[in-house]
C-alpha positions as a Python dict, from the first residue, in 0.01 Angstrom:
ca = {
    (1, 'X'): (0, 0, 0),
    (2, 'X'): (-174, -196, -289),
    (3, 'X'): (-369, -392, 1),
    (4, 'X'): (13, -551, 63),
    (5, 'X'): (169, -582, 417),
    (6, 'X'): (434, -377, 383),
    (7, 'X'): (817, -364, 519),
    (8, 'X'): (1048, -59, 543),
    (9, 'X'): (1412, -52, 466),
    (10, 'X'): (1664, 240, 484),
    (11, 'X'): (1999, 247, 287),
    (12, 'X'): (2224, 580, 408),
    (13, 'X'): (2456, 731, 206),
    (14, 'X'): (2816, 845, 224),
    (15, 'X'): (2735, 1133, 126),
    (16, 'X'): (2452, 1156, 364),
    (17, 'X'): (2155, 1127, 116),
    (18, 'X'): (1924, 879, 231),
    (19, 'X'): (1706, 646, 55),
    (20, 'X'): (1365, 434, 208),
    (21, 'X'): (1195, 139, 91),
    (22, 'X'): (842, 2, 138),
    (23, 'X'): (793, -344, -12),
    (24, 'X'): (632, -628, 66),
    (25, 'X'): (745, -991, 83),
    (26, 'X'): (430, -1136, -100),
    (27, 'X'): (575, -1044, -391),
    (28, 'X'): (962, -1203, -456),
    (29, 'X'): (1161, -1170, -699),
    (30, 'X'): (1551, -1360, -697),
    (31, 'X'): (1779, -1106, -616),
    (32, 'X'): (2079, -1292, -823),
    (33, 'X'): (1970, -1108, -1118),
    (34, 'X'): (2074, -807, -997),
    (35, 'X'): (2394, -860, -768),
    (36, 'X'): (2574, -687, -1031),
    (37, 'X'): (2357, -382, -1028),
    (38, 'X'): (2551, -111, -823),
    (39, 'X'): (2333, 161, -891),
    (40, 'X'): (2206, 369, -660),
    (41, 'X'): (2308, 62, -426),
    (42, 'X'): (2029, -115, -563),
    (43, 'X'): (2202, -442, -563),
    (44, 'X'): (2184, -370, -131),
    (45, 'X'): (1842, -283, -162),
    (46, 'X'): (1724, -636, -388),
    (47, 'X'): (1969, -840, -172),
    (48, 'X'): (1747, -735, 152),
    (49, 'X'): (1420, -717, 36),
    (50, 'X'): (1365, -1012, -217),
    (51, 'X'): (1070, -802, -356),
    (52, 'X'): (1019, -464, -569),
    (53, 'X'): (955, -164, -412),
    (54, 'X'): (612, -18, -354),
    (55, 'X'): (732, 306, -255),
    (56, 'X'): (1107, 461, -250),
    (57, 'X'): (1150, 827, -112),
    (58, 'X'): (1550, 955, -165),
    (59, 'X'): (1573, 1239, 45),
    (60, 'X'): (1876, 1449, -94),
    (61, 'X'): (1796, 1739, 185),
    (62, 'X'): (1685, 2046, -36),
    (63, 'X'): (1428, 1815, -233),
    (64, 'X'): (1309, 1437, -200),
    (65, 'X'): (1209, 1220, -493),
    (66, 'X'): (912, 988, -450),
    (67, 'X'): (835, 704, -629),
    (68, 'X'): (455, 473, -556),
    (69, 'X'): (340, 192, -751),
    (70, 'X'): (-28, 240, -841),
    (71, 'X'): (-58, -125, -951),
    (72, 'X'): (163, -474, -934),
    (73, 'X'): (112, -743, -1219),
    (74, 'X'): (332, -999, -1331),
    (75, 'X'): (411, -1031, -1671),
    (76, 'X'): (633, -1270, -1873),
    (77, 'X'): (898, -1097, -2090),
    (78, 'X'): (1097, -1105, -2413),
    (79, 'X'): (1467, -1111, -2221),
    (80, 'X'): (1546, -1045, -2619),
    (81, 'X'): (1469, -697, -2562),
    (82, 'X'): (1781, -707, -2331),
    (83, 'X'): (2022, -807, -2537),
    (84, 'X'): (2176, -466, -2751),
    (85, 'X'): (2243, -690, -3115),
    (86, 'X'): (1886, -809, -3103),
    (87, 'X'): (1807, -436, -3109),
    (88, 'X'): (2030, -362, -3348),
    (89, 'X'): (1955, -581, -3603),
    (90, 'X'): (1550, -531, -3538),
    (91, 'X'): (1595, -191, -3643),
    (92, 'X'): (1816, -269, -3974),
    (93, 'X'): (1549, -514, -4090),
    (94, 'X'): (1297, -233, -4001),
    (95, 'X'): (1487, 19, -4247),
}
């Protein structure tokens, strides 16, 4: 996947939906940032892989939902656009 050496990773479900990773370790990322992100178990999912996903199927039996990454770039970001008064007050001085 993207010329990447890929790792898999499965997280089951209580509830027996399933969800599997392919990711690769060339590409890290500090999973600190999201210990607090419970979603989906995704905190479980950065603590073990370090890296983004490349490809995530969740197989909820009747359907699966598939997610690939055509392309990986890094990119530096405004953590401004994070924060919710920033956004508030970027729209007021926009009215």
């Amino acid at each position: 996947m993207l010329d990447k050496n890929t790792q898999f990773l499965t997280i089951q479900y209580q509830d027996d939906i399933e969800s599997k990773y392919w990711f690769s370790s060339e590409i890290y990322i500090d999973p600190s940032q999201f210990e607090k992100l419970q979603f989906g178990y995704l905190n479980q999912y950065w603590d073990k892989a370090k890296a983004p996903y490349l490809k995530h199927e969740r197989d909820h039996g009747d359907w699966v939902v598939t997610h690939v990454a055509i392309t990986v770039e890094e990119k530096a970001l405004d953590t401004s656009v994070f924060l919710i008064d920033s956004l508030v007050e970027g729209r007021r001085q926009n009215e």
